[in-house]
Each structure stands twice: as structure tokens, then as C-alpha cells.
C-alpha positions, 0 to 999 in steps of 0.5 A: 773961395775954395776954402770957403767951400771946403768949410761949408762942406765940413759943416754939413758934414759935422750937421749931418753926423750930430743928425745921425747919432743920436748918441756919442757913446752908451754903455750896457750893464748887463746883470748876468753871464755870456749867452743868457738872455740879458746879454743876447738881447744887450749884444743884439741892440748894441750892434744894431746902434753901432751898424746902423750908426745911431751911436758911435760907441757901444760899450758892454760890462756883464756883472753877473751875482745875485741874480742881479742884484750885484748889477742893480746896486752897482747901478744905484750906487755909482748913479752920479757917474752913470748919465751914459748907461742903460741897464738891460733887464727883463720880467725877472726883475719884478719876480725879485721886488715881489719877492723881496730878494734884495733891498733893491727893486726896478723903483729904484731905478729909472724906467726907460722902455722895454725893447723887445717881448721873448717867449718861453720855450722847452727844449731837449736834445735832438736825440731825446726820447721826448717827441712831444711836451706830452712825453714830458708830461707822461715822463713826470707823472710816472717817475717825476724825480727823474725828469730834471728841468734846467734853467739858466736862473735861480729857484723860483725865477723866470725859468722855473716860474714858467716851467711850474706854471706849465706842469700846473697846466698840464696837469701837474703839482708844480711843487713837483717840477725838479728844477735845477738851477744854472748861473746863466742860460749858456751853462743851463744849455750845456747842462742840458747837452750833457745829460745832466738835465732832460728839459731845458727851460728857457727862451725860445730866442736864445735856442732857435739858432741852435734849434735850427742847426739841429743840436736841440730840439724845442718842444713848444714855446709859451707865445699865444701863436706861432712865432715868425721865423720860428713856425715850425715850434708849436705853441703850448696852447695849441697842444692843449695846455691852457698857457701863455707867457710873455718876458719882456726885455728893456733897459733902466736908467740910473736912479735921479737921471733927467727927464731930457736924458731920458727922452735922448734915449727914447730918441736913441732907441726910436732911430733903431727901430726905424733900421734894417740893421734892427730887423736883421738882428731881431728876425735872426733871434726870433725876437718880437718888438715890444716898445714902451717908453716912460709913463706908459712902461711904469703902468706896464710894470706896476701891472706886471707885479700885481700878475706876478704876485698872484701867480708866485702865491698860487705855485706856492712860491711866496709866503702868506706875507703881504707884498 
């Protein structure tokens, strides 16, 4: 009898746990550097899963090059081995298929969801002689070749996009803005602690912590209100710049990948939304939760690329080629 009790035991246990864990293992591709956002965002749920027990194991792999293009086609190419792996990527993947960057685009993957919405943010050294974003302003119109603005992206991506679309609102011809690109935002950040930039553009959850510490302080966000946990960053829309911007973040699958793969992600990731281990990691940086899944994220996106097109041709970021 005991040892008919002891295996009912155990089966409710395994019964238990197979309910727990959605998942045994998932890997992360994460297309950039330590510290950037791909990787902070990626780290962040990574930890969620495992604290929260929704999946056992979580592995991560940083495949920096190409400003991601080295990460997407590792991803196409190795699809068959891949049934376990989500890709993190964000708003920048769109900018590349608009542009024709590489061969590659978001269509050859598979969409799975995004997971949360990040904004865009200005920021200087705590002991910047800017105050406002209307000293940067004022800075550029007089000397614009030295007001460098430092990006943890390549020329013409997410980093300068934004940054060009605010000097345009603000008055400016975006083709003045001097931006300097960096290979991930980590290395913009310290570009911008050692006096080789005076504006860093980037988003406001990867500088908050750092914000908040006093070692940076951050200007404005591009949010359309006052982020929580972040109220005391005023939006540019309410220092008169007519200016709002919203980066996405959310995972792809390989290219091929089932239909019921899909959705045990969607379960995957549903689990962690319910958790507190979730809202701890996203209040601590200052994310806003952003989920949609399947048919509903290739809408979002098809819709995105359209936005996006007509923004980079009237910065003058794309040619007069059709798209």
C-alpha cells in the first residue's frame, strides 16, 4: 500500500510539473552585443521563464554582425535543428527589409509575438551642460557639427531614425543630425560617458536603471505620456515637439516551423505574462507590455513597414526606388 501511494505521489507530481512547464528547454538568438536592447529584453523574459518555472532550461547565444543580419540567416539556415529557438528582434528588422539591407527579411521567418513596447530616449551626462532637449536644440542650430549623437546602431537605423525624426520636429534638417554609430548600445553608452558624444540616443529601458543612479541624465522619451516607474522623464510631446515613437520587441521562429510549435510558444509566453516574476523584470526596466501573437503580429508588421517606408523616404533615407 505504501508503495502504491508513493507512485501515485510521483505521478502527480511529474502531472504537476509537465502543467508547470510549458516548456523543457528554449533557446534565445539574440542578434546584437551584451547590453543592448535585443539582449536586455531576451535576458529579461529568459529570467522571468526560469524564475517563474514556466521553462526548465534557458539557453542564450549573442550573434552580433551585420546589424543582424548574421543572427537572421544563422536562424534561416540551421531551421531544421531549430524547433527550440526564438529569435528576439524588435522595430529595426523592418528598417532592414524597407531598405533592402540583406537578402533576408522578417518574411523569411516565422512571427511568433511581440512582448513588449519600448521608447525612445535622450540622454546626456549627468553633468551636461544641457538641461532641456531645447538646449540640444538651440546647441545644433548654432554649431551643428558639434553636437554628436551616438546610437548603439548602424547609420539610418533605429537610433538615428528616431533621433532624425526629432531634430525634423524640432525644427531641424534631419540631414544635419551628426550621428555616430556604435555596435550595440553598451558601447554608445560609453561613448557617451567619455565625452566622445554629447547626446545618446537610445531606449529609455535600457538607461533608466542608470538614470536612476545618477550617472546619465535622460532629456525626454518619445512615449505619448509619462512612463510608470519613469514619471520623472518628460515626453517630448510635451516639450512642444510634435513626436511619438514606439520599438517594439518580440521573438520570430525559424522559417517552416509548425503551426502547434508555434502556438506551445504562445502558451509559453501567455504563462509568463500571468507572473510576478514578469512584473518584477519588467517594472525594474521600465518596460510596457506589447503582446500580439500570430495572424494579428504579421498585420501589425505588414502595417509597420508601410509607416516606416514613408518616414525613411521623407528623412531622405531611402532612395526614389520602389519598395
Amino acid at each position: 500500500m505504501t508503495r502504491f501511494k508513493s507512485g501515485v505521489l510521483f505521478l502527480a507530481a511529474a502531472l504537476f510539473s509537465q502543467q508547470l512547464l510549458a516548456e523543457d528547454k528554449l533557446h534565445i538568438i539574440i542578434p546584437g552585443g551584451a547590453g543592448g536592447g535585443w539582449d536586455t529584453t531576451a535576458r529579461g523574459v529568459g529570467e522571468a521563464l526560469s524564475r517563474a518555472q514556466v521553462v526548465e532550461n534557458v539557453s542564450f547565444e549573442n550573434l552580433s554582425g551585420g546589424d543582424g543580419s548574421k543572427a537572421v540567416a544563422h536562424l534561416i539556415e540551421t531551421a531544421s535543428r531549430q524547433k527550440d529557438t526564438l529569435m528576439i528582434t524588435s522595430t529595426p528588422i523592418i528598417i532592414r527589409s524597407v531598405k533592402n539591407i540583406f537578402p533576408q527579411t522578417y518574411k523569411d521567418l516565422t512571427p511568433v509575438s511581440t512582448v513588449v513596447a519600448d521608447y525612445g530616449a535622450f540622454v546626456v551626462r549627468s553633468d551636461s551642460p544641457y538641461k532641456t532637449w531645447h538646449d540640444v536644440i538651440a546647441h545644433a542650430k548654432r554649431e551643428p557639427r558639434k553636437v554628436n549623437v551616438a546610437g548603439g546602431s548602424a547609420k539610418g537605423s533605429m537610433d538615428h531614425v528616431v533621433a532624425a525624426l526629432a531634430y525634423k520636429k524640432s525644427g531641424l534638417d534631419p540631414k544635419a543630425l551628426k550621428y555616430i554609430p556604435y555596435n550595440a548600445g553598451a558601447k554608445a553608452l560609453v561613448g557617451l560617458l567619455s565625452g566622445e558624444t554629447q547626446v545618446l540616443s537610445t531606449g529609455l529601458s535600457e538607461v533608466l536603471p542608470l538614470a536612476k543612479q545618477g550617472e546619465v541624465r535622460i532629456l525626454a522619451s518619445t512615449a505619448p505620456e509619462r512612463v510608470v516607474g519613469a514619471e520623472e522623464v518628460p515626453t517630448i510631446k510635451e516639450l512642444g515637439v510634435d513626436m511619438e515613437f514606439t520599438n517594439w520587441r518580440g521573438f520570430f521562429a525559424a522559417p517552416n516551423i509548425s503551426q502547434k510549435r508555434v502556438s506551445q510558444f504562445h502558451e509559453t509566453l501567455e504563462k509568463m505574462y500571468q507572473t510576478e516574476e514578469w512584473e518584477r523584470v519588467r517594472n525594474s526596466r521600465g518596460w510596457n507590455n506589447l503582446y500580439i501573437k500570430a495572424d494579428a503580429f504579421e498585420s501589425f508588421l505588414q502595417t509597420q513597414e508601410k509607416e516606416l517606408t514613408s518616414l525613411l523616404e521623407e528623412l531622405g533615407f531611402l532612395s526614389n526606388k520602389s519598395h
